[in-house]
C-alpha positions in Angstrom: 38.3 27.5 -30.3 36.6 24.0 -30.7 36.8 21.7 -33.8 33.3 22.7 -34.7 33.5 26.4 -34.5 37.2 25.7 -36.3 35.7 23.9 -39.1 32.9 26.4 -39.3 34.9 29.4 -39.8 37.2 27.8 -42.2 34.1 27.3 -44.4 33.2 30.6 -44.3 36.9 31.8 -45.2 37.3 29.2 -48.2 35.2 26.2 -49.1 37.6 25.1 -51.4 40.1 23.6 -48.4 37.5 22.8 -46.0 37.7 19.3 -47.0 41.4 19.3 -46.2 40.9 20.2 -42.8 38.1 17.5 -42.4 40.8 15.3 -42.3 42.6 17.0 -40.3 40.5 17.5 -37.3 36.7 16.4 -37.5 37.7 12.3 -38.0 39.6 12.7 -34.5 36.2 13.6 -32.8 33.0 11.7 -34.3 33.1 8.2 -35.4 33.0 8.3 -38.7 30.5 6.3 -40.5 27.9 5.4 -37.7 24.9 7.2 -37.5 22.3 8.5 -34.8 18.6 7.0 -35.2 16.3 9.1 -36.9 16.0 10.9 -40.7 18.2 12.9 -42.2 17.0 15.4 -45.1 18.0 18.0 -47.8 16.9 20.7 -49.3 18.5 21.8 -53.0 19.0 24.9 -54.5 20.8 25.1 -58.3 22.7 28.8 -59.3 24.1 29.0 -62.3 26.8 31.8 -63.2 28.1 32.3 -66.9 31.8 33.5 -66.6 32.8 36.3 -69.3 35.4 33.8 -70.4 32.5 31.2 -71.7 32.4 28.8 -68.8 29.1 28.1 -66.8 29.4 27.5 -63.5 26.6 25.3 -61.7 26.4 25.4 -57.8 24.0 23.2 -56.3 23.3 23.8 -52.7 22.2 22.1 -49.9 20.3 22.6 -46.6 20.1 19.8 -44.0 17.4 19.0 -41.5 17.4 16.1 -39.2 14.0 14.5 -37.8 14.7 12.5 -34.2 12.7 9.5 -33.3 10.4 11.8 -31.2 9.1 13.5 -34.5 11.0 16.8 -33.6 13.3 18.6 -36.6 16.3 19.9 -36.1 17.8 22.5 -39.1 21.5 22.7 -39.3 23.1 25.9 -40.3 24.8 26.7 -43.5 25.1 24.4 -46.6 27.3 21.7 -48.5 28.3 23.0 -52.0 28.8 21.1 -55.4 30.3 23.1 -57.8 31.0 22.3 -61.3 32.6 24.8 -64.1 31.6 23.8 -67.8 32.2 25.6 -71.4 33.8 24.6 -74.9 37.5 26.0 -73.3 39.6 23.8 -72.1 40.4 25.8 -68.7 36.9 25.4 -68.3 36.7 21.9 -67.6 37.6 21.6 -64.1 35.1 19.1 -62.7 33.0 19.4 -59.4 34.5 20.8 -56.5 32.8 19.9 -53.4 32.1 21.6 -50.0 30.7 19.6 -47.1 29.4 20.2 -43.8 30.4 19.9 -40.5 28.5 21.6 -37.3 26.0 21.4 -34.8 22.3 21.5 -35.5 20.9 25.3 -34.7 20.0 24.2 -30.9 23.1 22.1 -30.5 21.4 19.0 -30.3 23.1 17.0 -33.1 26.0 16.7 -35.2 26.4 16.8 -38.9 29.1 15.0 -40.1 30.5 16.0 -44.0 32.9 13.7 -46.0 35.8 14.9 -48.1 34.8 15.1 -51.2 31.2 14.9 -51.4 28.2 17.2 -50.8 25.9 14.9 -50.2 27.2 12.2 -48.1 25.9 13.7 -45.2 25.4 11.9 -41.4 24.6 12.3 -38.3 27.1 11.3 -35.8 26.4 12.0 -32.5 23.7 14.0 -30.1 24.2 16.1 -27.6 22.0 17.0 -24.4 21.9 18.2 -20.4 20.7 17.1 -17.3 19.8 19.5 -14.5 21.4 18.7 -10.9 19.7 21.1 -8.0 23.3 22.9 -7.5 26.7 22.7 -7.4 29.2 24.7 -4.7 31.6 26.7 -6.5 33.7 28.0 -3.7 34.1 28.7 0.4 35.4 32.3 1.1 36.2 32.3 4.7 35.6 35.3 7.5 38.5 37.3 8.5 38.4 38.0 12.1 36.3 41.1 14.1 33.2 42.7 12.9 34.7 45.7 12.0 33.1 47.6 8.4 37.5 47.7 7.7 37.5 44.4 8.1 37.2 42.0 4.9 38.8 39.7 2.0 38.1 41.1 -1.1 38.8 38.2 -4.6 39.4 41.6 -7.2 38.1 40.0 -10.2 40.0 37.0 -9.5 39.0 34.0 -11.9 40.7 31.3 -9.6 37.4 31.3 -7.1 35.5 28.2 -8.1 35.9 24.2 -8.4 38.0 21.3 -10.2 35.4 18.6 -11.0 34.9 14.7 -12.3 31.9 13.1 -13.4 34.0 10.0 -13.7 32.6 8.0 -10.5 28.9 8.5 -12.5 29.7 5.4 -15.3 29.6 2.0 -15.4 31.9 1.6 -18.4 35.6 2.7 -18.6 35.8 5.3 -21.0 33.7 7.7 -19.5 36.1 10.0 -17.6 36.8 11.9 -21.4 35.5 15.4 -21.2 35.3 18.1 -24.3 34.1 21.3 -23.7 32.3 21.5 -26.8 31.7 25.3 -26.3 35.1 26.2 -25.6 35.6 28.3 -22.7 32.4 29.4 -22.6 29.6 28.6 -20.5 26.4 28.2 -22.4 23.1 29.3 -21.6 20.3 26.6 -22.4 16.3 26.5 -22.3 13.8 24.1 -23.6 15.9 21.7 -24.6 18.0 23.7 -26.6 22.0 24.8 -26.2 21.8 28.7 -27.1 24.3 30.6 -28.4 24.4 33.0 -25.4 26.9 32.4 -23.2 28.0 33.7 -19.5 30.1 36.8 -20.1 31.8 36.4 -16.4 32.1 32.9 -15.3 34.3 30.5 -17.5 35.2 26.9 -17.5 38.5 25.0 -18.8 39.7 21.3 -18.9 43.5 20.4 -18.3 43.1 16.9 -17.7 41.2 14.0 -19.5 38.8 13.5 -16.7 38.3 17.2 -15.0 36.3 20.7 -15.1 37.3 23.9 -13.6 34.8 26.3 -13.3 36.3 29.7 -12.4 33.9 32.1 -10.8 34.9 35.7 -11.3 34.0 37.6 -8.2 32.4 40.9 -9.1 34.2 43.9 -8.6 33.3 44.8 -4.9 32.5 41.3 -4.1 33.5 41.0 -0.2 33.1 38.3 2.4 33.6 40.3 6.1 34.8 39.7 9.4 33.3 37.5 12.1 30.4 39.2 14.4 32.1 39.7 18.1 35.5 41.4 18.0 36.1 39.5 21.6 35.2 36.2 19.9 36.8 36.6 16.7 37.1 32.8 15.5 33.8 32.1 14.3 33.5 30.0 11.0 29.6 30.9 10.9 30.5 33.9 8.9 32.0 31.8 6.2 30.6 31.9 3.7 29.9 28.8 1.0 28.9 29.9 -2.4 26.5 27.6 -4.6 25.5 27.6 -8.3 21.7 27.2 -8.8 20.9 26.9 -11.9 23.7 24.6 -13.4 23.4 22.0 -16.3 25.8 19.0 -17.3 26.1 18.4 -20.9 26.6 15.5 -22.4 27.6 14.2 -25.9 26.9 10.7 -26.8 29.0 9.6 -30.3 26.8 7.2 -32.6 28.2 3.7 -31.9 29.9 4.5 -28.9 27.3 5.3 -26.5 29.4 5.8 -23.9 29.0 9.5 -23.0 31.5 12.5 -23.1 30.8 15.5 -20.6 31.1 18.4 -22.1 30.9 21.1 -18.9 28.4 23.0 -17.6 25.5 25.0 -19.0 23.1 27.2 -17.3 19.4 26.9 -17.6 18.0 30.0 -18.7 14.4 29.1 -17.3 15.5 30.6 -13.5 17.3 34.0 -15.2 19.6 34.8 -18.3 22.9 34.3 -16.2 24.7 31.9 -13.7 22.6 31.7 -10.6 25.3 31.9 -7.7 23.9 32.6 -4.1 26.7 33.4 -1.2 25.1 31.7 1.7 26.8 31.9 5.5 27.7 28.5 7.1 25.4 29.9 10.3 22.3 29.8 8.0 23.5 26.6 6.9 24.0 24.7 9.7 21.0 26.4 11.8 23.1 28.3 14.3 22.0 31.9 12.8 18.0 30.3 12.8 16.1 31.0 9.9 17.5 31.1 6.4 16.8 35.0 4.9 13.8 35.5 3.2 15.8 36.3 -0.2 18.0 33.1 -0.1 15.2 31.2 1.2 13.4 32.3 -2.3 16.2 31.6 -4.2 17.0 27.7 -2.7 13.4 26.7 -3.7 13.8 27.3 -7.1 10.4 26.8 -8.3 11.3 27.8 -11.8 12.0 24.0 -12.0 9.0 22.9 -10.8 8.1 21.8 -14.4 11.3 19.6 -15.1 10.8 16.0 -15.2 12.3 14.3 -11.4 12.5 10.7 -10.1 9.8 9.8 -7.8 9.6 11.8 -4.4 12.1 14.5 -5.7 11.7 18.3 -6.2 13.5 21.1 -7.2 13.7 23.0 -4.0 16.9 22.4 -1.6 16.5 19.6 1.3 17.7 19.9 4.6 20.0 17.0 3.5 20.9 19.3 0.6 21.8 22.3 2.6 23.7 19.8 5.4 26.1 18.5 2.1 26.6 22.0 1.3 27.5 23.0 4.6 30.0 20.1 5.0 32.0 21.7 1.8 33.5 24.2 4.6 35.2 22.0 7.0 34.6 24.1 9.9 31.3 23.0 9.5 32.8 20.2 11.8 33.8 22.3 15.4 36.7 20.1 15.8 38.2 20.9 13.1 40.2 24.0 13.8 41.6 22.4 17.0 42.4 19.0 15.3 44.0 20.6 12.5 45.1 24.4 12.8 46.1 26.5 15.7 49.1 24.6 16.7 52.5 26.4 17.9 54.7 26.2 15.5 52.0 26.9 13.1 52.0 23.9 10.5 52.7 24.5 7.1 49.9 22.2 5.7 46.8 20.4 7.6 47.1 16.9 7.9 44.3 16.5 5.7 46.3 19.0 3.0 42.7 20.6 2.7 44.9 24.4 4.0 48.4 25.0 3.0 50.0 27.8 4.6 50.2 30.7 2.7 51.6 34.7 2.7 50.0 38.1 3.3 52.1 39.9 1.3 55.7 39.1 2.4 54.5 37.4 5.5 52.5 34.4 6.9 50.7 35.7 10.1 49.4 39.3 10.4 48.2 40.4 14.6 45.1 41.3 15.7 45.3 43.5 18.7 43.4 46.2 20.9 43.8 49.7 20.2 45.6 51.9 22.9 43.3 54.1 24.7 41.6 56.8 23.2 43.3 55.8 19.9 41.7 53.9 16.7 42.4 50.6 16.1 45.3 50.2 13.5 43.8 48.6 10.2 46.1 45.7 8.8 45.9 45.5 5.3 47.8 43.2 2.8 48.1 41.5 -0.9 47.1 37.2 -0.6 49.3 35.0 -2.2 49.0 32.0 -3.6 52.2 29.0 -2.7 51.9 25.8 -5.5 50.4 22.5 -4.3 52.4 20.3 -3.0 51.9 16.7 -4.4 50.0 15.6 -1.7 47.7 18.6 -1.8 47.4 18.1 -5.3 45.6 14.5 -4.3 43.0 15.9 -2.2 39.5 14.7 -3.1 35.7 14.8 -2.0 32.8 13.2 -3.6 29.1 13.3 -3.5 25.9 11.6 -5.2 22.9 13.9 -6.0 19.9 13.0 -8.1 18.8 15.3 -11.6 16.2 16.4 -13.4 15.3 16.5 -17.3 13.7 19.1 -19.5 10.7 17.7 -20.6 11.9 18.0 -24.3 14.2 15.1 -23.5 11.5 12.7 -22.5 11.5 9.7 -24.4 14.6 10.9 -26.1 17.5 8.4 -27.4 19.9 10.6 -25.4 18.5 10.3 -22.3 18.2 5.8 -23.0 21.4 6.1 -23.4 23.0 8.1 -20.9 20.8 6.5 -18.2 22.0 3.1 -19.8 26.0 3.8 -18.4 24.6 5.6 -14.9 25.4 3.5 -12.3 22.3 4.6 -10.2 19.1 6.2 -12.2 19.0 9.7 -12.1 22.0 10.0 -10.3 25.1 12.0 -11.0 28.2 11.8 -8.4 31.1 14.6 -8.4 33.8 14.2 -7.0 35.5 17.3 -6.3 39.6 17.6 -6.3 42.2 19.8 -5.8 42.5 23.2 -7.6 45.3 22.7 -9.7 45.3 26.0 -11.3 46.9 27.7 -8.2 50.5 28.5 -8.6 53.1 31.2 -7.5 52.4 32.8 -10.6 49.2 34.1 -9.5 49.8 37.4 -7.5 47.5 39.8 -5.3 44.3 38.3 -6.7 42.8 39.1 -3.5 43.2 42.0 -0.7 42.9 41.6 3.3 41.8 44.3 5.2 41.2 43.5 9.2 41.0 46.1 12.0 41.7 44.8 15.5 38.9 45.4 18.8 38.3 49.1 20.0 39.4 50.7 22.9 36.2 52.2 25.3 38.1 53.9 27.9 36.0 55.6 30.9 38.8 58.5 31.1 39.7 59.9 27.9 43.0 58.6 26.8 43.5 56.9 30.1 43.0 52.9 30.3 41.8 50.5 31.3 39.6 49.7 28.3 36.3 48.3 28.7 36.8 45.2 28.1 40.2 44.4 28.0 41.0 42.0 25.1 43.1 39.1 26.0 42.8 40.2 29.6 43.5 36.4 30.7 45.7 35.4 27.7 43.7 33.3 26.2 42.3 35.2 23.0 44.3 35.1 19.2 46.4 38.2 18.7 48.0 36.7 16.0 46.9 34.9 13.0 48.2 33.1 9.8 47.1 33.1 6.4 45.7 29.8 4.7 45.1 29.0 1.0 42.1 26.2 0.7 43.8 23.9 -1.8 40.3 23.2 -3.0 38.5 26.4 -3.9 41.7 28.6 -4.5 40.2 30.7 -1.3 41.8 32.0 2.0 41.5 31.1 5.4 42.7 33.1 9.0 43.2 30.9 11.6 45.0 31.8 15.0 48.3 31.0 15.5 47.2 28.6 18.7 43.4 28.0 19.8 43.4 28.2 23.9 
């Protein structure tokens, strides 16, 4: 739970100690004292309540509303209390108590900032808003080998698929790398300008560090990236598959004073659909080697729900080829050199020298064999638990970055947020992420995914007599045996033969 929603719900429980935990909590978040241009107002509303006992109590009421500089109002929910208790006896005579307020304004735009002690002394402390980058990748689940319909990795509802991510590289000044996911664990849905209270029910997003985000994507149930299309050729990273967030939002809170901006996670804009856009898309689409992209991605990548959002000169909202080659490059096989440079060695290594893949277990092994069923016989279907191993310290340093311009809803335009968040950008209109290790991996986290791979058939001319037709491996050279990799960046596996001939 968040200060905000902390503070709100001790109001509702009992106004008389909400201005203890004012100064407990809210002080710690919101500079106290500054305010955010624009005009603050009140509405009052006086109750008064004779006890049997001869005391009158009076309760006056108030309602906030706060007017930006673009003319737009902005109620905030609930009201500050004064009460006061009168009468001729003496227990009557207990003076005003007060209740202030403290919360976001009903589209979680602005804050309202209470003091102890006082209904009235009301301010607005800080403003919040979003920015709308094309995409983000959220994970690379990588192709088992063989095409066979037994053969697949399956995540089981795993919520360690997805991304550790810093907006830090973004800001000129030097206290920019705070982040405070104002919304808790949840990611928000927002439309028009406005941060709604409906939130993604699947997908979730946590901060361990000063600096980072994880966004863990929770595969549905079902969810399964399969084998590779050749059971003869069975290392072919074209069937991997990158996944990539289409809709996503970065919010931002800017503190009165201090504008300096705190990220506050993602968001999801509701214009494109009423969850978190994620489309699985196969490096072979990506990187032109299966030829056209599919009609229904295709769709999906333009993303002309945007079309209306404010973008810098000679942007759009639909996915470049320069988009779609970045997003390719977050699977490093996307490189061909890359398994030879860095897997398939004898002894297998247990970490690439870029400590991108760590080795990892099947179960209670590493490796698991892929071979050729006997004649006349079905090929034997391998199946196993995947298992995390913790990072080691030099996985755990493992970094990629990457610039990409935004949009802005065009209820932001000419908005004191936007001046000053584009005042600390280092480029206009730019965001850059750079994407680290996942550090929520640990040997803690069991069987959050399944393996299921079935090796090549046997077509024999004579039944149950051999040769088969073909022979796999018939010159030596083909993988019968492969070992299991954890990506130490999207908490995903990868199969890679024990040597590449």
């Amino acid at each position: 739970m968040n200060t905000t929603q902390f503070l709100f719900s001790a109001y509702n429980c009992g106004k008389k100690y909400l201005w203890m935990l004012f100064a407990l909590t809210a002080f710690a978040n919101f500079s106290f004292g500054q305010t955010i241009p624009g005009t603050l107002s009140d509405t009052e509303k006086t109750t008064t309540f004779d006890n049997p006992d001869g005391c009158i109590q009076t309760t006056r009421s108030y309602t906030w509303t706060f007017t930006d500089t673009a003319g737009v109002t902005h109620p905030f929910p609930g009201v500050s209390d004064m009460i006061t208790t009168t009468g001729s006896e003496r227990w009557c005579l207990t003076g005003p108590q007060f209740g202030p307020l403290s919360t976001w304004s009903s589209d979680g735009l602005y804050y309202l900032q209470g003091t102890a002690g006082s209904a009235t002394k009301e301010t607005v402390t800080a403003e919040a808003g979003y920015v709308d980058p094309k995409y983000v990748v959220v994970g690379v689940t990588y192709a088992p080998p063989g095409p066979s319909v037994n053969t697949f990795v399956q995540y089981l509802k795993s919520t360690f698929v997805g991304n550790t991510e810093s907006l830090s590289q973004s800001f000129t000044g030097t206290n920019t790398e705070t982040v405070t996911l104002t919304y808790g664990f949840n990611i928000p849905l927002v439309a028009n300008g406005k941060v709604t209270d409906t939130y993604s029910t699947t997908n979730s997003e946590t901060t361990k560090t000063t600096s980072t985000v994880t966004t863990s994507i929770q595969v549905q149930n079902g969810e399964e990236t399969f084998g590779t299309g050749n059971y003869f050729a069975p290392v072919d990273n074209d069937y991997d598959t990158v996944w990539v967030w289409l809709n996503p939002v970065a919010i931002f809170t800017i503190d009165a004073g201090v504008p300096l901006p705190v990220w506050n996670g993602y968001g999801f804009d509701g214009t494109d659909q009423s969850g978190m856009d994620i489309v699985g898309i196969q490096l072979g689409y990506l990187n032109g080697d299966f030829g056209t992209m599919p009609p229904d991605i295709q769709t999906s990548i333009n993303r002309t729900w945007a079309s209306d959002q404010v973008w810098p000169a000679g942007q759009g909202p639909a996915l470049t080829s320069a988009d779609l080659a970045h997003i390719a490059s977050s699977d490093p096989f996307s490189v061909s050199t890359y398994g030879l440079d860095y897997v398939g060695y004898v002894p297998p290594s247990p970490s690439t020298s870029d400590n991108r893949f760590t080795l990892s277990l099947c179960s209670a092994e590493s490796s698991f064999n892929y071979v050729q069923a006997a004649p006349s016989q079905t090929p034997a279907i391998y199946t196993c638990q995947l298992t995390y191993t913790n990072l080691s310290a030099q996985a755990q340093d493992i970094s990629t970055s990457y610039s990409q311009t935004f949009s802005t809803d065009v209820a932001f335009t000419g908005s004191s947020f936007l001046k000053n968040l584009s005042a600390e950008l280092k480029e206009s209109s730019t965001l850059t992420w750079a994407t680290d290790a996942q550090s929520s991996i640990t040997t803690s986290t069991t069987s959050t995914a399944s393996l299921s791979v079935q090796g090549p058939p046997c077509n024999n001319a004579v039944q149950g007599e051999g040769p088969c037709v073909p022979v796999y491996d018939s010159q030596g050279n083909q993988p019968v045996q492969f070992e299991v990799y954890q990506d130490n960046m999207y908490g995903t596996f990868m199969f890679a033969p024990v040597h590449y001939y």
